[in-house]
C-alpha positions as CSV (number, residue, x, y, z in Angstrom):
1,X,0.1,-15.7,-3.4
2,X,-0.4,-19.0,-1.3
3,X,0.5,-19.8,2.3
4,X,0.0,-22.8,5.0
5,X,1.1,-23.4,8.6
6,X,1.7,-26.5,10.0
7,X,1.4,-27.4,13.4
8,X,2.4,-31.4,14.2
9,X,2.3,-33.4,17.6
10,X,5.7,-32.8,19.3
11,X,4.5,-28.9,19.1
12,X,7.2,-28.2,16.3
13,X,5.9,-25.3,13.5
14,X,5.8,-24.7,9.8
15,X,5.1,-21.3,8.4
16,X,5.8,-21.0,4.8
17,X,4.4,-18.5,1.8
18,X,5.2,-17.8,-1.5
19,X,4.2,-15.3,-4.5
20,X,4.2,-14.0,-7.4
21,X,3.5,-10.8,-9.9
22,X,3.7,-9.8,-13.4
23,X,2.7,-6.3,-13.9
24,X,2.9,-4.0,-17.4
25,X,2.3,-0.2,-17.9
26,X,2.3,0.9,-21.9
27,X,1.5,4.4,-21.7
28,X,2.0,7.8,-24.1
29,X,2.1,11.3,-21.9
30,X,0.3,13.6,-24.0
31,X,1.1,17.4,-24.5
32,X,0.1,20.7,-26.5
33,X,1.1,23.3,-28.0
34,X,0.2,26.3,-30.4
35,X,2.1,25.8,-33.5
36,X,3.3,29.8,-34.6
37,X,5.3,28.1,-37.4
38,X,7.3,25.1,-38.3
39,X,9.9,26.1,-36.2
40,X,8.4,27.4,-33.1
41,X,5.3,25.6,-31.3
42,X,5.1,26.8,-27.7
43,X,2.6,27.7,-25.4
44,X,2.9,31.1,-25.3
45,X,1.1,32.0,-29.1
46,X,-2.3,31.2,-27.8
47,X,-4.1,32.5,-31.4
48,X,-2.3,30.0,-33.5
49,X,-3.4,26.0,-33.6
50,X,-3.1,24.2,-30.9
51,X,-1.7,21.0,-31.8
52,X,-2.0,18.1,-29.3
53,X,0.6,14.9,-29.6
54,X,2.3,12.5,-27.2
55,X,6.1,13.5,-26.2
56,X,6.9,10.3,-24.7
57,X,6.0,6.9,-24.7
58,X,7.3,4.4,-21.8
59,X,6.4,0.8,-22.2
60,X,7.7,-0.8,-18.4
61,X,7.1,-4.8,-17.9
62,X,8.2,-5.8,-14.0
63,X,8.0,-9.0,-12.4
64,X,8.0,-10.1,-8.8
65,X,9.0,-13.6,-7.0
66,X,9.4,-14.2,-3.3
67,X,8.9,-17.5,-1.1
68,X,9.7,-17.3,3.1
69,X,9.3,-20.6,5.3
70,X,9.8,-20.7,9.3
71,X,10.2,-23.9,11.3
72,X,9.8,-23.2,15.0
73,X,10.9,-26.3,16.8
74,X,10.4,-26.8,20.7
75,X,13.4,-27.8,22.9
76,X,12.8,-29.9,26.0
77,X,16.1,-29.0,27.8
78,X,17.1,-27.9,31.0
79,X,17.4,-24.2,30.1
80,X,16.5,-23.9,26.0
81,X,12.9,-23.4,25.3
82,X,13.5,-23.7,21.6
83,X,14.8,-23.2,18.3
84,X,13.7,-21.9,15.1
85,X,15.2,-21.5,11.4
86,X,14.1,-19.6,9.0
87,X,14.6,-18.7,5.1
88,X,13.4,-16.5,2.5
89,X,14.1,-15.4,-0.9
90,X,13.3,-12.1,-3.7
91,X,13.4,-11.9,-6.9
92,X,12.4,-8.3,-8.9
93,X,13.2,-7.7,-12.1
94,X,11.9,-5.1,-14.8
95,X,12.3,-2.8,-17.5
96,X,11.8,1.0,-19.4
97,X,11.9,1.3,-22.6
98,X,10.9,5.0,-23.1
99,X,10.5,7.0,-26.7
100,X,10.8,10.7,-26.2
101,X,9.6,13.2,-28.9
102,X,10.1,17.0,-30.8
103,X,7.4,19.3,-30.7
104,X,5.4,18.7,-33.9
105,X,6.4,21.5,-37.1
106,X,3.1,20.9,-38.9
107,X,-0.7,20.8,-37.4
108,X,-0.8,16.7,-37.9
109,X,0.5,15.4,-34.8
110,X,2.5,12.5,-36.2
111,X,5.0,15.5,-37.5
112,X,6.4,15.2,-34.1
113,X,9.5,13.2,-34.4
114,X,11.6,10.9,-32.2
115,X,13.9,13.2,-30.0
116,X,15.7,10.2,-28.3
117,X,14.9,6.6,-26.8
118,X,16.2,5.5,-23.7
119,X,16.4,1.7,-22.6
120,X,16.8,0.5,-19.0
121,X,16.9,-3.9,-17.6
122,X,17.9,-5.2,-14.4
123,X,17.1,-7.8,-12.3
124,X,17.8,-7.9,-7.9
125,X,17.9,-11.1,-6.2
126,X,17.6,-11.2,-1.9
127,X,17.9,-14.0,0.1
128,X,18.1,-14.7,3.5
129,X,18.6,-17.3,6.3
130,X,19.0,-17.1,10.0
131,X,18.9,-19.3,13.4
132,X,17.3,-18.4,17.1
133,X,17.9,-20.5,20.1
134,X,15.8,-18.9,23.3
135,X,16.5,-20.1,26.4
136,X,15.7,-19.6,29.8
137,X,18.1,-20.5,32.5
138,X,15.9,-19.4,35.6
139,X,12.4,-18.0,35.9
140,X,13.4,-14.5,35.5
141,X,15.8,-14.7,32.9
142,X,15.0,-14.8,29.3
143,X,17.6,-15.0,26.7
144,X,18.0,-15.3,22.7
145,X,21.3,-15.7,20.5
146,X,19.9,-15.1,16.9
147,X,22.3,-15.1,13.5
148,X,20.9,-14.1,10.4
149,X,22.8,-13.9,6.7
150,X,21.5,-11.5,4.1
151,X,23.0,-11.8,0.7
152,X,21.9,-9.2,-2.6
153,X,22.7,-9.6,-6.0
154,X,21.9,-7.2,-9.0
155,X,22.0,-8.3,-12.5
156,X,21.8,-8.0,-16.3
157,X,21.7,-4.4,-16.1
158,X,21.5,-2.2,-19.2
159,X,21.2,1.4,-19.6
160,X,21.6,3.2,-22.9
161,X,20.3,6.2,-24.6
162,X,20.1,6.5,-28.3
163,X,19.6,10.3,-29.7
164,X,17.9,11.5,-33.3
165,X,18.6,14.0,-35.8
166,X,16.1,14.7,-38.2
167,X,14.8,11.4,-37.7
168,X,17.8,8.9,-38.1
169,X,19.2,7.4,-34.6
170,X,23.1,7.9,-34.0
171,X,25.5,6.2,-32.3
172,X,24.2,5.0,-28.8
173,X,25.8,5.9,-25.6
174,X,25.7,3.4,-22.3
175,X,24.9,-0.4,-22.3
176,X,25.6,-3.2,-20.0
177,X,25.9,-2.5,-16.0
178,X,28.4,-4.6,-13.9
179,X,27.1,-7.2,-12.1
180,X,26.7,-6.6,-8.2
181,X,26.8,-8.5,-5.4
182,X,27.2,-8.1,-1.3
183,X,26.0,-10.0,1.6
184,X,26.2,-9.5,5.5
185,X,26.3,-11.3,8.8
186,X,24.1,-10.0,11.1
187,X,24.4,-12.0,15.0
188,X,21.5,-10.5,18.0
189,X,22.2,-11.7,21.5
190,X,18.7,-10.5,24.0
191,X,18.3,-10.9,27.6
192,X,16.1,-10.0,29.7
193,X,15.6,-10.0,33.0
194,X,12.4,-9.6,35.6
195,X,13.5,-8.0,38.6
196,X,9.8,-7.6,40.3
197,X,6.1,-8.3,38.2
198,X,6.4,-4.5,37.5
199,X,9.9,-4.0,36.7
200,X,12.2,-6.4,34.2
């Protein structure tokens, strides 16, 4: 992550930032159970061998980008006090690939064979932009007219699931996600107004 504000002779603003993130979990969730025979290990026949394996494994990879600037810009006018614009943008992306198993029908732990594997992408995309003018007509009147637009986008989303029998993977069910999008238009008008030094 980096950042720097900017602050120049006429009194005029620059706030900008931007980072970034690449993160990866590759894990196996163990379990146990006591094998009672090849067709039954549970948990329940505690004076048979207890046979420890991993029933899933999930290997997840997600990544992050975002940047945001501000430029705040003073107004010498007869009632505006200033202006300020502003943008910023998202981008998160990221995907499970997971491996689930059987219980194991021997006492070697790799007899536990693939039950299914499931397989999930997708990317979202935000962005943003807005505009603020502040004013203030007389002394006790303070106003604002802001209008911001918000846009969202999803993408290249897949999500399939593949299931096994006896070891050989059959026809897979799912795939590819429609693509998404939907913005909004959001307008904020503020006044205030100071009746007394105690009251507004």
């Amino acid at each position: 992550a980096a950042g720097f504000t900017a602050t120049f002779a006429s009194g005029a603003r620059v706030t900008a930032q931007a980072w970034a993130q690449s993160v990866t979990f590759d894990k196996s969730n163990g379990a146990g159970c006591f094998l009672a025979s090849a067709s039954s290990c549970n948990t329940t026949a505690t004076t048979s061998p207890l046979v420890q394996y991993a029933n899933s494994h999930d290997f997840n990879p997600s990544h992050e980008l975002g940047a945001s600037a501000v430029v705040s810009v003073p107004v010498a006018a007869a009632t505006m006090t200033g202006l300020q614009f502003g943008v910023d943008f998202r981008a998160v992306g990221g995907e499970d690939d997971a491996t689930t198993y059987n219980k194991p029908v021997a006492a070697d732990a790799s007899s536990a064979t693939v039950n299914r594997t499931n397989f999930g992408r997708g990317s979202q995309q935000f962005a943003g932009v807005f505009v603020q003018a502040s004013a203030r007509p007389v002394h006790s009147l303070e106003a604002s007219l802001s209008v911001r637009y918000d846009s969202w986008a999803n993408r290249g989303g897949v999500a399939s699931m593949t299931m096994y029998t006896n070891g050989t993977a059959g026809a897979s069910t799912g795939g590819p996600v429609n693509d998404s999008r939907l913005g909004l238009l959001n307008p904020n008008l503020f006044i205030r107004y100071d009746l007394n030094a105690h009251l507004s």
